[in-house]
mmCIF file of the N, C-alpha and C atoms, coordinates in Angstrom:
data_MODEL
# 
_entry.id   MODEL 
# 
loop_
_atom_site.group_PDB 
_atom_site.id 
_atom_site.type_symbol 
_atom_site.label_atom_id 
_atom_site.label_alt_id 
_atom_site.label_comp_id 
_atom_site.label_asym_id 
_atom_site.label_entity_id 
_atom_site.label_seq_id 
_atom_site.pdbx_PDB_ins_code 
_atom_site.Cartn_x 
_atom_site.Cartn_y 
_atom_site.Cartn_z 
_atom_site.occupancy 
_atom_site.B_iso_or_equiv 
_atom_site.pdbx_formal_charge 
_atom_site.auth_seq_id 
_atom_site.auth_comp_id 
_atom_site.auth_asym_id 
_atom_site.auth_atom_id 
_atom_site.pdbx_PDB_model_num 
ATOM 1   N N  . UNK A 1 1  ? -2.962  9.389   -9.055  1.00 0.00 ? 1  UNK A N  1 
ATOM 2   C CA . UNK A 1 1  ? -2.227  8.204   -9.455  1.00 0.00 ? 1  UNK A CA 1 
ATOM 3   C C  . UNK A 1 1  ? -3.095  7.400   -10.423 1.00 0.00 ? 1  UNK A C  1 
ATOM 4   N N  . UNK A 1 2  ? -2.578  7.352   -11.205 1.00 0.00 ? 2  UNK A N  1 
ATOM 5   C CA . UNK A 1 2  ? -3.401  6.402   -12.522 1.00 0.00 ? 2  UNK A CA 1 
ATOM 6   C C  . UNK A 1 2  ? -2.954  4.789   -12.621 1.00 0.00 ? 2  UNK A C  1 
ATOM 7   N N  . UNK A 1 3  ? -3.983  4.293   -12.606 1.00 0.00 ? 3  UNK A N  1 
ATOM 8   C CA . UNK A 1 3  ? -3.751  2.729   -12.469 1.00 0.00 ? 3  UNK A CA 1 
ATOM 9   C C  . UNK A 1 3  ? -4.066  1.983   -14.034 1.00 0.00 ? 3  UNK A C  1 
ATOM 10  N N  . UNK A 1 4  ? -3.826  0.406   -13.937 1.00 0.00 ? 4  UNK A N  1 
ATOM 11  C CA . UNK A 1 4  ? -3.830  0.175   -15.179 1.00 0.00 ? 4  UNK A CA 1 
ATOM 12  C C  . UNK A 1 4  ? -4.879  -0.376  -15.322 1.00 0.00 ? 4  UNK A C  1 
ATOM 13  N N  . UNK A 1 5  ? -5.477  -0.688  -16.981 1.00 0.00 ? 5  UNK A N  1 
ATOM 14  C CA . UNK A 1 5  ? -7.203  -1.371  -16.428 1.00 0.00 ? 5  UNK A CA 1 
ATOM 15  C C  . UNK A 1 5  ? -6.558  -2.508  -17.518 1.00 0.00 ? 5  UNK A C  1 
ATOM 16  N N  . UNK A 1 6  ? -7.778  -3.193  -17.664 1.00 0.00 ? 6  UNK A N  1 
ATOM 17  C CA . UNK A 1 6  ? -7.975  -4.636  -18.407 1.00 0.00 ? 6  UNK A CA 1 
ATOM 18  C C  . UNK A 1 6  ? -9.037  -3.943  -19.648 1.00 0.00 ? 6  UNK A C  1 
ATOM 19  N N  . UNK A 1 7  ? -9.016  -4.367  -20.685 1.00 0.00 ? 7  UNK A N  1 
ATOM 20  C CA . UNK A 1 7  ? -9.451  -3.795  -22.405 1.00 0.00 ? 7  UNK A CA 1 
ATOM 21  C C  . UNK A 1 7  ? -10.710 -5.094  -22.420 1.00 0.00 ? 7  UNK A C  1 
ATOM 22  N N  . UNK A 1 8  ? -11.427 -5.304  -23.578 1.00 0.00 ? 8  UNK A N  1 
ATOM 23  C CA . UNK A 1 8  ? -12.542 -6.160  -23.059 1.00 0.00 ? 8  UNK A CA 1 
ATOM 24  C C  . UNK A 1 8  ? -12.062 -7.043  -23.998 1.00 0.00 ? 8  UNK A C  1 
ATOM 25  N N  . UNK A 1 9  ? -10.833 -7.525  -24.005 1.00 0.00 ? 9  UNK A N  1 
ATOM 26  C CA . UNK A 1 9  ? -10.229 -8.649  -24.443 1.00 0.00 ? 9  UNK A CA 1 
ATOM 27  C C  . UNK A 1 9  ? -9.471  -9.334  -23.225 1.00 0.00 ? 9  UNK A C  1 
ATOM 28  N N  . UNK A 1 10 ? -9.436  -8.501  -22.309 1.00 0.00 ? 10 UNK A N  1 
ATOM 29  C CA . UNK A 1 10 ? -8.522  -8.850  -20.640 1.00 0.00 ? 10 UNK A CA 1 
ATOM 30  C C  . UNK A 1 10 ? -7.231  -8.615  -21.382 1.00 0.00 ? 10 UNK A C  1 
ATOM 31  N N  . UNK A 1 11 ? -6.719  -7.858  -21.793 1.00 0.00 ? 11 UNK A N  1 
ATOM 32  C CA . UNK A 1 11 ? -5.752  -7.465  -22.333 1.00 0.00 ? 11 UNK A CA 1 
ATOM 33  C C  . UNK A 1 11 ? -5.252  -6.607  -20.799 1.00 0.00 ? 11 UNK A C  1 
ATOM 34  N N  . UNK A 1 12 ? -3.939  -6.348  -20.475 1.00 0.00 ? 12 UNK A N  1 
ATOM 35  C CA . UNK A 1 12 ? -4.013  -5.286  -19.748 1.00 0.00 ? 12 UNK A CA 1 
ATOM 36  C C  . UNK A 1 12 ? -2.850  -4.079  -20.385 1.00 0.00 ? 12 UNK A C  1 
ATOM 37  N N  . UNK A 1 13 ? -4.000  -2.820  -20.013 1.00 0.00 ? 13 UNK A N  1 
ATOM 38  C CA . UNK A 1 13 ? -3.631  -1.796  -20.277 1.00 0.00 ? 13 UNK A CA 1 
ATOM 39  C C  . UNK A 1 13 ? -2.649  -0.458  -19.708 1.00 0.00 ? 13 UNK A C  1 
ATOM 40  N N  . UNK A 1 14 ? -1.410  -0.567  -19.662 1.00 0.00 ? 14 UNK A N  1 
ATOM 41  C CA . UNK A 1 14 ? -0.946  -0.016  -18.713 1.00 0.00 ? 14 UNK A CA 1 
ATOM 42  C C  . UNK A 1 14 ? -0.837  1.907   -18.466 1.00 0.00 ? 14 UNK A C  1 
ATOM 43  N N  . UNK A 1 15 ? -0.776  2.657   -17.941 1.00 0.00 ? 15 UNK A N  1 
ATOM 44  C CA . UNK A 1 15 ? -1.395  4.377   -17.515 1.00 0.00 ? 15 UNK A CA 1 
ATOM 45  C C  . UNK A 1 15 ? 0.005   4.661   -19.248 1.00 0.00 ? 15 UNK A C  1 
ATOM 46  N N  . UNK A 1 16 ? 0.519   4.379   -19.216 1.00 0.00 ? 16 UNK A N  1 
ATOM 47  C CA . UNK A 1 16 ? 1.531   5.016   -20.420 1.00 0.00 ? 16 UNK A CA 1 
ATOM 48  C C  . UNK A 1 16 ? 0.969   4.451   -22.034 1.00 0.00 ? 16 UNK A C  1 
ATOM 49  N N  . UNK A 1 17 ? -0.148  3.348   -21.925 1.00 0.00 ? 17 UNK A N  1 
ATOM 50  C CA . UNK A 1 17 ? -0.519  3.152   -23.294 1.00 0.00 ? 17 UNK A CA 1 
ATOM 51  C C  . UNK A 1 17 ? -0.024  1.680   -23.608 1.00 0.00 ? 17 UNK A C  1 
ATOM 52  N N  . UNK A 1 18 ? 1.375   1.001   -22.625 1.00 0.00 ? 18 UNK A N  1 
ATOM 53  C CA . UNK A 1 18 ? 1.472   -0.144  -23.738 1.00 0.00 ? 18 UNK A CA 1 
ATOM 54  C C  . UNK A 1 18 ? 0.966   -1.377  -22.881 1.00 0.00 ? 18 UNK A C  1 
ATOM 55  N N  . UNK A 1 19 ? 0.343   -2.127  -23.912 1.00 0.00 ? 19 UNK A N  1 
ATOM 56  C CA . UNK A 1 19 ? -0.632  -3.174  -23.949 1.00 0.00 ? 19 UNK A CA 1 
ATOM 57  C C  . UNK A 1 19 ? 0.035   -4.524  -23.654 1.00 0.00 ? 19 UNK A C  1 
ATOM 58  N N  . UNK A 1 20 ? -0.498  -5.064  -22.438 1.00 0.00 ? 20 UNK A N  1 
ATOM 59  C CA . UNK A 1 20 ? -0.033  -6.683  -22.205 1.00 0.00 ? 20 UNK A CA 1 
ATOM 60  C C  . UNK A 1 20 ? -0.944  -7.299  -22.659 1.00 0.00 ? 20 UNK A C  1 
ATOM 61  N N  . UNK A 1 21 ? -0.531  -8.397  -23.740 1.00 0.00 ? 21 UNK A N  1 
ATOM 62  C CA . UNK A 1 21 ? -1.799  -9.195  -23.861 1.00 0.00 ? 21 UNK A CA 1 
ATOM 63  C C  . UNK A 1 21 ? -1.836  -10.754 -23.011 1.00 0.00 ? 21 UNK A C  1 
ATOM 64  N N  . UNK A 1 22 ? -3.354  -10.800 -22.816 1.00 0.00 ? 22 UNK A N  1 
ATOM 65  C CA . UNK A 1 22 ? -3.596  -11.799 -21.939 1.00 0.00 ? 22 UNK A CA 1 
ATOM 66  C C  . UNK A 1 22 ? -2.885  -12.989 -21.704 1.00 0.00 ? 22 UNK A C  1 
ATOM 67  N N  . UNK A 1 23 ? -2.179  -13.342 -23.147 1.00 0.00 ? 23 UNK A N  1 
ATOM 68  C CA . UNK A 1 23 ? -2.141  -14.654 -22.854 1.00 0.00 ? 23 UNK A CA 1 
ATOM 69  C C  . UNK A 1 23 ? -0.409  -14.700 -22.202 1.00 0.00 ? 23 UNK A C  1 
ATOM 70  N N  . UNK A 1 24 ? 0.251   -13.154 -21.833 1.00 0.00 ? 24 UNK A N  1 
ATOM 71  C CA . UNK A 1 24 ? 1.478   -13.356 -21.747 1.00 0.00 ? 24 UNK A CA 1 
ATOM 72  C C  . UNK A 1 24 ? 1.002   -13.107 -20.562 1.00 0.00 ? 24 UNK A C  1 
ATOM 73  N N  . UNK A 1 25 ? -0.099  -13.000 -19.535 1.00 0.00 ? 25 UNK A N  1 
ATOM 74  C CA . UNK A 1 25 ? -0.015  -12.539 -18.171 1.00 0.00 ? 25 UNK A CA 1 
ATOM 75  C C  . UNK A 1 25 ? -0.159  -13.647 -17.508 1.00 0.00 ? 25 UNK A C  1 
ATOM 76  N N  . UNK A 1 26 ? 0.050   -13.785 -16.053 1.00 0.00 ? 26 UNK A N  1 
ATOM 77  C CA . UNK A 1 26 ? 0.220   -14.526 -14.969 1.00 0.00 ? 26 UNK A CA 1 
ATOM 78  C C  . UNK A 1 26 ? -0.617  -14.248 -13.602 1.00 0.00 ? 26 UNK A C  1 
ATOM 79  N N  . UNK A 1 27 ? -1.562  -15.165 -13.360 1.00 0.00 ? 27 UNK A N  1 
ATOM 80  C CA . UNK A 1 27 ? -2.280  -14.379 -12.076 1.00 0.00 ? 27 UNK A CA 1 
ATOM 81  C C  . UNK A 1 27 ? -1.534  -14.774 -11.465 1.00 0.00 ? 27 UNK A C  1 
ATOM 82  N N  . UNK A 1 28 ? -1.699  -13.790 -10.335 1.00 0.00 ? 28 UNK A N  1 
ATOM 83  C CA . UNK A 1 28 ? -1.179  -13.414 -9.026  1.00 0.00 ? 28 UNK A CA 1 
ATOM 84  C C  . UNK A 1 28 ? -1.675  -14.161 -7.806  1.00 0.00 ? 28 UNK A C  1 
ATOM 85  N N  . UNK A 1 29 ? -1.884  -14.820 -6.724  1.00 0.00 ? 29 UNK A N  1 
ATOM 86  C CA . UNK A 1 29 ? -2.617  -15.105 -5.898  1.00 0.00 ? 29 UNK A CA 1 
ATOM 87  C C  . UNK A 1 29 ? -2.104  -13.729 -4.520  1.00 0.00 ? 29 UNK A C  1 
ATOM 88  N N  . UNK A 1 30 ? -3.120  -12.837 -3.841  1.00 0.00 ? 30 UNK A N  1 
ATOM 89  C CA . UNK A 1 30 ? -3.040  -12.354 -3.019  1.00 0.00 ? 30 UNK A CA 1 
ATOM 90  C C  . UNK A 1 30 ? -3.442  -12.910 -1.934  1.00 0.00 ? 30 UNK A C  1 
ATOM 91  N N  . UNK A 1 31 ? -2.638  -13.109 -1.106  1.00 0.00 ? 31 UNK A N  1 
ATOM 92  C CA . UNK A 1 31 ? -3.261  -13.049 0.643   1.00 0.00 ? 31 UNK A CA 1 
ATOM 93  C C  . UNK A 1 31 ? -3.119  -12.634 1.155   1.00 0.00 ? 31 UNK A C  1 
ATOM 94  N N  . UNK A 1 32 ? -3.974  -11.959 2.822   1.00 0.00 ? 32 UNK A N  1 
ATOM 95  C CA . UNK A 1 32 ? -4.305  -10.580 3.829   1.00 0.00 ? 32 UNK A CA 1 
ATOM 96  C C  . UNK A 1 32 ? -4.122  -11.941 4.851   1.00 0.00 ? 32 UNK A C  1 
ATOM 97  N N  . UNK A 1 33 ? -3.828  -10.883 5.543   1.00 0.00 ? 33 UNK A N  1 
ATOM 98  C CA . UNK A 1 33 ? -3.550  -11.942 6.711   1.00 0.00 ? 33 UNK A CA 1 
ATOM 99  C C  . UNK A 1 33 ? -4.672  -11.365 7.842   1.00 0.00 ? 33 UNK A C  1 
ATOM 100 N N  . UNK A 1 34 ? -5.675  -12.213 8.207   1.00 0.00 ? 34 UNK A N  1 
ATOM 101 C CA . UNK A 1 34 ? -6.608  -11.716 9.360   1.00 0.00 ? 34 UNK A CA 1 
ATOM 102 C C  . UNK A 1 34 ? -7.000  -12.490 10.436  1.00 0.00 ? 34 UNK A C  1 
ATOM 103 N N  . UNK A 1 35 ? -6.921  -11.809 11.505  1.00 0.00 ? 35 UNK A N  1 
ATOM 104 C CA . UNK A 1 35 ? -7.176  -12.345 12.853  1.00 0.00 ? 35 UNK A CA 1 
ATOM 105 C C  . UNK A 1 35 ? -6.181  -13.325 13.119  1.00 0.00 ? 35 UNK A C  1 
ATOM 106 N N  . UNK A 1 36 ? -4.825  -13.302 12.592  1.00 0.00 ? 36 UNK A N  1 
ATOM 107 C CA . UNK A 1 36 ? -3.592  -14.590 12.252  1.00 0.00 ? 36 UNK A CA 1 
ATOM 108 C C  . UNK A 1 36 ? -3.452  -15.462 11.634  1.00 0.00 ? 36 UNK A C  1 
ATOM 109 N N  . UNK A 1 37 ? -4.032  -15.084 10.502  1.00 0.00 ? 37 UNK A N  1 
ATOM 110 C CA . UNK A 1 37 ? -3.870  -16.752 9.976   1.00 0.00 ? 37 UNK A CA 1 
ATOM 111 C C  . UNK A 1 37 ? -4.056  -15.703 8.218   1.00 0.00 ? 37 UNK A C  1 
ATOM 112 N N  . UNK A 1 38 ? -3.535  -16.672 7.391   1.00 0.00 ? 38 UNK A N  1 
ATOM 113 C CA . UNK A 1 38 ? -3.540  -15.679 5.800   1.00 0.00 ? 38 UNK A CA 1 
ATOM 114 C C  . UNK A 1 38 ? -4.442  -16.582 4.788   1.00 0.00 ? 38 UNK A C  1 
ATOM 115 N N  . UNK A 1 39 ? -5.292  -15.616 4.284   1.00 0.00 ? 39 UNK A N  1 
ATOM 116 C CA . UNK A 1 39 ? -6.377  -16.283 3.185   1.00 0.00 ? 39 UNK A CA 1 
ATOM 117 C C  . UNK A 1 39 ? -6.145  -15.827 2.042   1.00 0.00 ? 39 UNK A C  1 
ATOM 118 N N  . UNK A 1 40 ? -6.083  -16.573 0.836   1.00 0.00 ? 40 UNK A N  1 
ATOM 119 C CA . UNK A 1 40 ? -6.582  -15.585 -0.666  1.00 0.00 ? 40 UNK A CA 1 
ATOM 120 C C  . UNK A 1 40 ? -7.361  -14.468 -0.483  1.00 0.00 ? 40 UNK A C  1 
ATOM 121 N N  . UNK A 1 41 ? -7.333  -13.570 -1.122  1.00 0.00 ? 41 UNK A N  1 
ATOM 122 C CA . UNK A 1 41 ? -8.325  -12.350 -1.276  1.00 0.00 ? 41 UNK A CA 1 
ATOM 123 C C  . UNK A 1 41 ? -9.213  -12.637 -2.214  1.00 0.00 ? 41 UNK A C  1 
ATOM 124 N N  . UNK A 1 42 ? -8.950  -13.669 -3.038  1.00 0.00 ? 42 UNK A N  1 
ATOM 125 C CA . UNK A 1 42 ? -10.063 -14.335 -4.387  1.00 0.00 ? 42 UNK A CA 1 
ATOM 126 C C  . UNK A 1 42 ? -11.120 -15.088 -3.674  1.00 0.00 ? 42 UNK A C  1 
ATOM 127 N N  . UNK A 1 43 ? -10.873 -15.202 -2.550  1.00 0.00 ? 43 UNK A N  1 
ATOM 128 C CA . UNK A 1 43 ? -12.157 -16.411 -1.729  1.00 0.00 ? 43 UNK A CA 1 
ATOM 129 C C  . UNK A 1 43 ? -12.990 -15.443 -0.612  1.00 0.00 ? 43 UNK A C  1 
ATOM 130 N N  . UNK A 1 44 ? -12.674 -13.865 -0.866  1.00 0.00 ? 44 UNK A N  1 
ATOM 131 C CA . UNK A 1 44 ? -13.043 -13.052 0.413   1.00 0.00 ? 44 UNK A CA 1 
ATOM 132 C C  . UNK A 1 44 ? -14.668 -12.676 -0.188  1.00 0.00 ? 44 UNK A C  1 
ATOM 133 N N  . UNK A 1 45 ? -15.619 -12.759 0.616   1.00 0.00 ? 45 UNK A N  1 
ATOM 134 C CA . UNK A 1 45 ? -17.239 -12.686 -0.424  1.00 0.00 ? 45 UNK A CA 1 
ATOM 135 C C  . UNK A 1 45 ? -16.862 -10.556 -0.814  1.00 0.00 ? 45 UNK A C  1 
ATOM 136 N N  . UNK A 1 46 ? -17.959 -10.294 -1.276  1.00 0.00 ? 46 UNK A N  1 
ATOM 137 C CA . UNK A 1 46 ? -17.893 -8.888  -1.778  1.00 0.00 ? 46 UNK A CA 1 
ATOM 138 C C  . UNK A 1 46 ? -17.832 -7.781  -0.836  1.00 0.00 ? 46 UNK A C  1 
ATOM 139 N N  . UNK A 1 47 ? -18.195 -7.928  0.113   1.00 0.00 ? 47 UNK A N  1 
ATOM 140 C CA . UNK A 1 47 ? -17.944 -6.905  1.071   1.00 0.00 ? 47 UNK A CA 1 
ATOM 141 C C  . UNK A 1 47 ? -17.054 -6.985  1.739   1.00 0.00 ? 47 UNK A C  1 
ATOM 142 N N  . UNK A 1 48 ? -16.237 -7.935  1.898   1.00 0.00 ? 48 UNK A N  1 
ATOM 143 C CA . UNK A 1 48 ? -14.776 -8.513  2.564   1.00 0.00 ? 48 UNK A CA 1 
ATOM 144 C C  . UNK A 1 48 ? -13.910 -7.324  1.113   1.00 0.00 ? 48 UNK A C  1 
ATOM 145 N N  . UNK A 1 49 ? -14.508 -8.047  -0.295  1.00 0.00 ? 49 UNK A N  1 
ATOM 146 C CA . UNK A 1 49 ? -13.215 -7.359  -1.437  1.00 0.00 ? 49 UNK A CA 1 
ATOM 147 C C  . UNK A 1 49 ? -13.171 -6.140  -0.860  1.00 0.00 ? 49 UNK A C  1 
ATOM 148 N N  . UNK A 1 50 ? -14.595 -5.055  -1.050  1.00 0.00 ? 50 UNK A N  1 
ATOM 149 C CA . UNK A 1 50 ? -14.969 -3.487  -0.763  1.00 0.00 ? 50 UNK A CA 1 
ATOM 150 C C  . UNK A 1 50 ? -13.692 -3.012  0.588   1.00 0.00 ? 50 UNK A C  1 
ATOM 151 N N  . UNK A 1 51 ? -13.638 -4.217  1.887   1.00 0.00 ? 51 UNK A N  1 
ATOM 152 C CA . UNK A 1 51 ? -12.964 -3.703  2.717   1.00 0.00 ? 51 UNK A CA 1 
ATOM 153 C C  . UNK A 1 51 ? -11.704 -3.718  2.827   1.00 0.00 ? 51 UNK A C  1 
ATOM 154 N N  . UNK A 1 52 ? -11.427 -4.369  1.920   1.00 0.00 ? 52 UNK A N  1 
ATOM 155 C CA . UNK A 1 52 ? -9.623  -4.883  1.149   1.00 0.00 ? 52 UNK A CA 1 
ATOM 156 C C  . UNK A 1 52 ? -9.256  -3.623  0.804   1.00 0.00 ? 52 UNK A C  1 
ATOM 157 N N  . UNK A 1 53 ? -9.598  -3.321  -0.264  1.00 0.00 ? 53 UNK A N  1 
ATOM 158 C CA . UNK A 1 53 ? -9.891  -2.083  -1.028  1.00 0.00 ? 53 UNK A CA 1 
ATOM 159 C C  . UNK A 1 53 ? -9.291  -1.042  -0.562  1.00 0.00 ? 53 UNK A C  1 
ATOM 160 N N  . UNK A 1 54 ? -9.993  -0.751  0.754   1.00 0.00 ? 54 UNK A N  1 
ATOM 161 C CA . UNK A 1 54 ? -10.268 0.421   1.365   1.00 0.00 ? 54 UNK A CA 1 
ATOM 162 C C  . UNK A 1 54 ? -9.406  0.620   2.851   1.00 0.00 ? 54 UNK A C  1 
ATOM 163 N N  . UNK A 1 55 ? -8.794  -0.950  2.680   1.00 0.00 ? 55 UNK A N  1 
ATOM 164 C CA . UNK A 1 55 ? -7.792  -0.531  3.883   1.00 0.00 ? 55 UNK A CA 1 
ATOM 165 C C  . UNK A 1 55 ? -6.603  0.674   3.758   1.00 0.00 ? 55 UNK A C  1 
ATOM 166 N N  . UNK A 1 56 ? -5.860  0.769   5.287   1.00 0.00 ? 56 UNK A N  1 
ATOM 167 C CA . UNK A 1 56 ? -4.510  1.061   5.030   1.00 0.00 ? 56 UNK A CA 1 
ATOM 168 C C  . UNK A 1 56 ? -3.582  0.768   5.297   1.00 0.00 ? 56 UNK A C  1 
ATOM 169 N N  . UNK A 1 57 ? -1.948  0.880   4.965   1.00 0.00 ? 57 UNK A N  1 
ATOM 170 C CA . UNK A 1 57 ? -1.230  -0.154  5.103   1.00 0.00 ? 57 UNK A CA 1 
ATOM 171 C C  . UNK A 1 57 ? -0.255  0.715   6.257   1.00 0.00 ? 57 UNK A C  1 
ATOM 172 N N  . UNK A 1 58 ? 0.412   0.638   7.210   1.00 0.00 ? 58 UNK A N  1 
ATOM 173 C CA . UNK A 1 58 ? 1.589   0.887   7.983   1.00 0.00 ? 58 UNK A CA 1 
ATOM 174 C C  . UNK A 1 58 ? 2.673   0.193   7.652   1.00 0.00 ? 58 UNK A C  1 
ATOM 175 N N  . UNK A 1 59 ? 3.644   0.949   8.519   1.00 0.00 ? 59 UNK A N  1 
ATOM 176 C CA . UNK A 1 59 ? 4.470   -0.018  9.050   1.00 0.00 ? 59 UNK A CA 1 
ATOM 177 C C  . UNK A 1 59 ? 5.027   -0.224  10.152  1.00 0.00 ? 59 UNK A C  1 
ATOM 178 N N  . UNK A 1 60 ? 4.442   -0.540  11.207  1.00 0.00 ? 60 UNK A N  1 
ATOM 179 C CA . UNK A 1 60 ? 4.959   -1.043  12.666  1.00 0.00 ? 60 UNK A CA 1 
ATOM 180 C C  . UNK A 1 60 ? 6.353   -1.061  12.818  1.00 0.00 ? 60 UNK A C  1 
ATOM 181 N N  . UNK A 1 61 ? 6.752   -0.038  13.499  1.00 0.00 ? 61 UNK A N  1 
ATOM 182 C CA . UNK A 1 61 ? 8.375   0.523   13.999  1.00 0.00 ? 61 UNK A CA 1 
ATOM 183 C C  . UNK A 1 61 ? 8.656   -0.533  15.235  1.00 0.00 ? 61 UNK A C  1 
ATOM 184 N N  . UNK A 1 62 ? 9.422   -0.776  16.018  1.00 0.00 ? 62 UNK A N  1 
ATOM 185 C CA . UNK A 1 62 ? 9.488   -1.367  17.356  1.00 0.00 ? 62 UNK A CA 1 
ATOM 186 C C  . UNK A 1 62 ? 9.470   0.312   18.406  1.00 0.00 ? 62 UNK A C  1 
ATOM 187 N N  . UNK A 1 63 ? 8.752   0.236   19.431  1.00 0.00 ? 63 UNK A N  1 
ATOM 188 C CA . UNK A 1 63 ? 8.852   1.416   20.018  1.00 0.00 ? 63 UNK A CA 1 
ATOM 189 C C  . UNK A 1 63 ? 7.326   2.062   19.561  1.00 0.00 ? 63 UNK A C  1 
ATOM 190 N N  . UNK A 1 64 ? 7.001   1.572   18.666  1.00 0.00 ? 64 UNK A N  1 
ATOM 191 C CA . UNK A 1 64 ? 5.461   2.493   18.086  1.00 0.00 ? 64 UNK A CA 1 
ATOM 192 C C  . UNK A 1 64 ? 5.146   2.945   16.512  1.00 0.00 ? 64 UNK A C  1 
ATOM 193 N N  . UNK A 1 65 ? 4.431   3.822   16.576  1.00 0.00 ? 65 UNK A N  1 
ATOM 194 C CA . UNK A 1 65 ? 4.221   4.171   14.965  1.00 0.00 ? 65 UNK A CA 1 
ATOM 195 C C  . UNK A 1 65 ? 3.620   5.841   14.929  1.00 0.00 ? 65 UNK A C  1 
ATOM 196 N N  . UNK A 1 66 ? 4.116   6.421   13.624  1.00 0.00 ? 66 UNK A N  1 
ATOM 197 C CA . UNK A 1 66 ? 3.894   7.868   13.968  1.00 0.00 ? 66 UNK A CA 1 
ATOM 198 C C  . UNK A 1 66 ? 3.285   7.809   12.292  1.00 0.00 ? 66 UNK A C  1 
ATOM 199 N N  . UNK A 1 67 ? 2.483   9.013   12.358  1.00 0.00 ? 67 UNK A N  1 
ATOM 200 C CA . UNK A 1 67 ? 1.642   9.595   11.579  1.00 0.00 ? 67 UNK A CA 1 
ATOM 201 C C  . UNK A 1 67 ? 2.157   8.943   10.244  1.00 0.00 ? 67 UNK A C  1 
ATOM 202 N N  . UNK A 1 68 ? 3.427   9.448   9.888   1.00 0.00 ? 68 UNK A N  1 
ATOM 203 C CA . UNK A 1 68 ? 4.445   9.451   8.603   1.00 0.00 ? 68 UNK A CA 1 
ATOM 204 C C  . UNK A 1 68 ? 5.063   8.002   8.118   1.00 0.00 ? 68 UNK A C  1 
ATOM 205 N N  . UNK A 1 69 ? 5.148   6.989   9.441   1.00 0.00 ? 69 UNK A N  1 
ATOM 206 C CA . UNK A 1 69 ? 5.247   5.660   9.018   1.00 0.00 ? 69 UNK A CA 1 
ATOM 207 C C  . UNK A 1 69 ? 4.156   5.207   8.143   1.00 0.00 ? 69 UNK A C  1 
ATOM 208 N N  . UNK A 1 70 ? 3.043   5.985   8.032   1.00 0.00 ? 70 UNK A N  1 
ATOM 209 C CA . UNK A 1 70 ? 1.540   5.321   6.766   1.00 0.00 ? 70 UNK A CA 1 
ATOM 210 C C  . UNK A 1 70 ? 1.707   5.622   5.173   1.00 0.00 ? 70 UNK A C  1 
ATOM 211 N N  . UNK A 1 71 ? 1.557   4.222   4.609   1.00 0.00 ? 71 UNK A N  1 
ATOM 212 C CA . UNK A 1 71 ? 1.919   4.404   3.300   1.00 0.00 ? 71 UNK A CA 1 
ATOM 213 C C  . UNK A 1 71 ? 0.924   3.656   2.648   1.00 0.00 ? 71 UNK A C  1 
ATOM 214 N N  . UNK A 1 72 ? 0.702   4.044   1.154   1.00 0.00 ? 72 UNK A N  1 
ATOM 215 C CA . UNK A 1 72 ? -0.162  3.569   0.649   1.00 0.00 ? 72 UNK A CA 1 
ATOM 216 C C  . UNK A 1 72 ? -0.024  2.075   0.002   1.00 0.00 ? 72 UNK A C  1 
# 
């Protein structure tokens, strides 16, 4: 799966070639929700980002969860 990067203008670059430029983009604010309660992911220190990263996501069925409910 090919993702999109940022050009060293912060331009972003999308996997097919066409180019958003910066000044038409919009940040995003993300929040994770941990231990109950939901934080920005912009305020998480660097080894918090690394474990963001690297999570995985489900989706909790009522009754339980099976192998195939895991998605990326």
């Amino acid at each position: 799966m090919s993702k999109s990067r940022e050009d060293e203008n912060q331009n972003l670059v999308l996997p097919d070639g066409t180019v958003i430029p910066e000044s038409k983009r919009t940040r995003c604010e993300v929040y994770s929700r941990v231990v109950g309660y939901l934080r920005p992911i912009n305020q998480y220190n660097p080894g918090k980002k690394s474990e963001f990263k690297n999570r995985e996501n489900f989706i909790v069925k009522r009754g339980g969860m099976n192998e195939t409910d895991k998605y990326d």
